[in-house]
N, C-alpha and C positions, 0 to 999 in steps of 0.2 A: 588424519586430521591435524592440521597447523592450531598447537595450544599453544601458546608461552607458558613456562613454569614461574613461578615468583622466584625474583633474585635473594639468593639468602647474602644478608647483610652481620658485620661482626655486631653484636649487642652486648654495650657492658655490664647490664643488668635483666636477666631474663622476667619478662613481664610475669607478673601473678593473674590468677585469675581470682573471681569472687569468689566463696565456697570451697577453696582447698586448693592448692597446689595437684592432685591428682588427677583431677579431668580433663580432659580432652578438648581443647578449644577447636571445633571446628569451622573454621573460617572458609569463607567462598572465596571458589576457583576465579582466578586473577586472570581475563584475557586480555592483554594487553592492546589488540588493535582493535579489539570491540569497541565502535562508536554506536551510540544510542540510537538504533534508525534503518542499522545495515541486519541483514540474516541473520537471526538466532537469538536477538536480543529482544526485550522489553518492548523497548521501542521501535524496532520493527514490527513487531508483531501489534502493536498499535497501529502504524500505520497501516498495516494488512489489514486490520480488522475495520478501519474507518475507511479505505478502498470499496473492499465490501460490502460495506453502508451504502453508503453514496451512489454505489454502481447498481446495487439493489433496489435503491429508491427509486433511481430514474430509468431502470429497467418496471417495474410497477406500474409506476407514476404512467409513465406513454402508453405501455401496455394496454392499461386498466382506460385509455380513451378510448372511443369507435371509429374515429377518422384517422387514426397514423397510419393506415395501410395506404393511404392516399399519396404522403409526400415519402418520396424516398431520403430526403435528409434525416424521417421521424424513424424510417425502418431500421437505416444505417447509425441511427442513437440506441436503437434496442439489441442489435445485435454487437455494438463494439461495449456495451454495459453489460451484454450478457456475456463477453469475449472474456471482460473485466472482471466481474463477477465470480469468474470460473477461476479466473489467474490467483486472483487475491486469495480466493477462499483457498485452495490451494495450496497456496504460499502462506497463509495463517497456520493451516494444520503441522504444514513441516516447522515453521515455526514453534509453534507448540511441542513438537514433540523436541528440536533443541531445548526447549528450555527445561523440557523436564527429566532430561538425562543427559543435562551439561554437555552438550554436544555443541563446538564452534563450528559452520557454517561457510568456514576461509576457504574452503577448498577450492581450488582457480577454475574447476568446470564447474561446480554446483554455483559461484559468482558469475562467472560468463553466462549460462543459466540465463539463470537470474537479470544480469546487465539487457539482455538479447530482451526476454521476457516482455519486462519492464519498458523498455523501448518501445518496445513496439503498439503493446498495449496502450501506453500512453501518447504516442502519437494517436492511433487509433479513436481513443476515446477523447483528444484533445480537437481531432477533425471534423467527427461527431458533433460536439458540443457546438461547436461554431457555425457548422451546418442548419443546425437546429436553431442557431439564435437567428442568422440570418433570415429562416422561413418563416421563423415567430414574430419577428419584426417587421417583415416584409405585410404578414396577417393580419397585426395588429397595428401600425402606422401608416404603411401605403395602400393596403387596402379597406382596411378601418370594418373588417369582418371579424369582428372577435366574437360579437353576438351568436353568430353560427357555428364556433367553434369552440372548442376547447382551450382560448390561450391561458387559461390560469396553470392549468394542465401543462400544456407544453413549457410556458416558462419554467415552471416547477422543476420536470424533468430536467432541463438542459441547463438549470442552475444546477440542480444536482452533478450533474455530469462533470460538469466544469469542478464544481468541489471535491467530487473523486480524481479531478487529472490533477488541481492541487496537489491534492496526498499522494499523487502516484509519483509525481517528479523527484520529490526527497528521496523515495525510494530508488530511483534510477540511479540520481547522480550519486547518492553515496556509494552503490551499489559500482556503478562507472569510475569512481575517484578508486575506491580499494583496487579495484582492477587494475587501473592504471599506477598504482603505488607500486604493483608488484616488481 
């Protein structure tokens, strides 16, 4: 695992702490290329978890109507959410367990990983989502049959979608920049 150690710096006066000179200050581990958003961090693990929302909802949302089996842009919305769905959740738990045993996440295959992952997934669910708007628009403006269907439904979903490829792309590109930094 790639950690930085903190740089020890000359101090002319050694800090006190409250309560006695005796104790143990222990301070959190310093990684230095951890930005807020990439593996292992807070922030990532944020975005993971709101991926998962989002991908969850509009996997539901279309689910839970009786006509999606009908258009294949509604089917190919439920299986790149449920694609999603799986990645994120996924990528939350490793996440989680970095955070709770200070473990960095740098390593150049578990980022490539990652970078590949990420890609693809969000192509995927960003193809999706567009698919779905087009047929929902198509439903509801040029054929003016929303009565007979579902489009609250379907918009729902494919807004949803579209808000999980939001959160997915942070994750890509940071995930993409660190790679390319190396």
């Amino acid at each position: 695992m790639n950690v930085s150690h903190a740089s020890v710096h000359p101090v002319e006066e050694a800090p006190t702490t409250e309560g006695g000179g005796d104790q143990i200050v222990n301070a959190p581990r310093v990684r230095m290329k951890d930005v807020q958003g990439m593996p292992g961090t807070a922030g990532g693990l944020s975005l993971r978890v709101s991926q998962f929302v989002f991908a969850a909802a509009a996997l539901s949302i279309m689910a839970s109507t009786s006509d999606f089996p009908s258009v294949t842009a509604f089917c190919y919305l439920v299986a790149a959410a449920g694609l999603q769905a799986l990645w994120s959740f996924s990528l939350a738990i490793t996440d989680v367990y970095a955070l709770l045993v200070r473990r960095s996440l740098q390593n150049y295959r578990i980022v490539s990983l990652f970078t590949v992952g990420d890609g693809v997934t969000s192509t995927l669910t960003f193809a999706a989502a567009c698919a779905s708007a087009g047929i929902t628009v198509l439903i509801d403006n040029d054929l003016g049959s929303c009565s007979q269907n579902h489009c609250v439904q379907f918009e729902t979903a494919t807004g949803m979608a579209f808000l999980c490829w939001f959160t997915t792309v942070p994750s890509f590109l940071l995930n993409f920049w660190s790679l390319a930094s190396r």
